[in-house]
N, C-alpha and C positions, 0 to 999 in steps of 0.2 A: 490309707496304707497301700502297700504295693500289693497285698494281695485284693483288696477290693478293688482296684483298677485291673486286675486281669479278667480277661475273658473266661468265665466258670466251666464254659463250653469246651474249651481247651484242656482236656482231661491229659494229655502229654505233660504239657507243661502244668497245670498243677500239680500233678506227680513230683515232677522233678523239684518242682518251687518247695514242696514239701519236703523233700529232701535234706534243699539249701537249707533252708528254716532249722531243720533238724540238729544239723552240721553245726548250726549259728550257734544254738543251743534255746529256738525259742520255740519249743515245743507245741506250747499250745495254740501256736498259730499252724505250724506242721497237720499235728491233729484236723485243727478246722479243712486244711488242704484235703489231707487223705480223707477224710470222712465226703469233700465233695466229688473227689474224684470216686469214693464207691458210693456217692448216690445215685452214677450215672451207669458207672459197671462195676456193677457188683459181682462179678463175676472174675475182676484183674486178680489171676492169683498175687501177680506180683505185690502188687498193691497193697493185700491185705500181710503179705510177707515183711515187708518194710515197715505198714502200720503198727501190725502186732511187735515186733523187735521193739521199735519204739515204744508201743506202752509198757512190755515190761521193762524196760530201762528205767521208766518213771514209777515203776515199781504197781502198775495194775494186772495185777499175776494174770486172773481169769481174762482180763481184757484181752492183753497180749496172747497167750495162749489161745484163746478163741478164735483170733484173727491167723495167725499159725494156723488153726485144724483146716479154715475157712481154703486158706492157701494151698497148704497142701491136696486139700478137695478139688478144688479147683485145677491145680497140675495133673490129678489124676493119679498121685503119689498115697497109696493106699498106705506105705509104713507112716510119713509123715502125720497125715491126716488123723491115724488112730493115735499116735505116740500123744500130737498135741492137745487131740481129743480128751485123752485118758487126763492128762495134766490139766486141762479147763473144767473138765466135771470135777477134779478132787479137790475145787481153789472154790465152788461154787459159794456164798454167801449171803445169797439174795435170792425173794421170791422173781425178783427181774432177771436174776442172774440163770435160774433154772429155767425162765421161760425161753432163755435166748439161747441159751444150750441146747434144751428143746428142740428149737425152730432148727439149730443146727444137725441136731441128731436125724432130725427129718430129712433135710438134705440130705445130708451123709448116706442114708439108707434107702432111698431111691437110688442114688450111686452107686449104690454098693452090690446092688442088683448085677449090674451091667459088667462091674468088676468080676463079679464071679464066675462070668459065663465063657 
């Protein structure tokens, strides 16, 4: 497929290739994109801005929303980050789901230090 012949390393163009994929309507290849472009940075708000929209389209509330709070966090957009926050913790369903909230809460609250000051 065209996405196993691209370079993984190329976190630009997987973004954008996730995109296309999106736009095409084949999601779950999109998915596969974004998830490698945040194994490398996890930190691209954008990234996780784009990913999360798209999983709730596909209707993964907490998914989508998590990756929202994640964005937001990561711009450094404190209203964002708690709005989508609040919205991921009340969609939780799973003991995986709380653990990942979790891990995110933890983020968040390191950050949240620096925000205050």
């Amino acid at each position: 497929s065209k996405a196993e012949s691209m370079n993984p390393r190329d976190y630009e163009t997987s973004f954008y290739f996730a995109r296309i994929l999106l736009e095409d309507g084949d999601s779950r290849a999109a998915f596969e994109q974004f998830k490698n472009v945040l194994r490398y940075l996890p930190e691209s708000s954008e990234t996780h801005f784009f990913y999360g929209k798209a999983l709730l389209g596909s209707g993964q509330i907490f998914e989508g929303n998590l990756h929202l709070a994640y964005s937001g966090l990561y711009a450094n957009d404190r209203r964002k980050t708690e709005n989508f926050m609040d919205k991921a913790k009340a969609k939780i369903a799973s003991p995986q789901d709380q653990e990942r909230f979790d891990r995110f809460k933890g983020i968040y609250e390191e950050r949240a230090e620096f925000w205050d000051k």
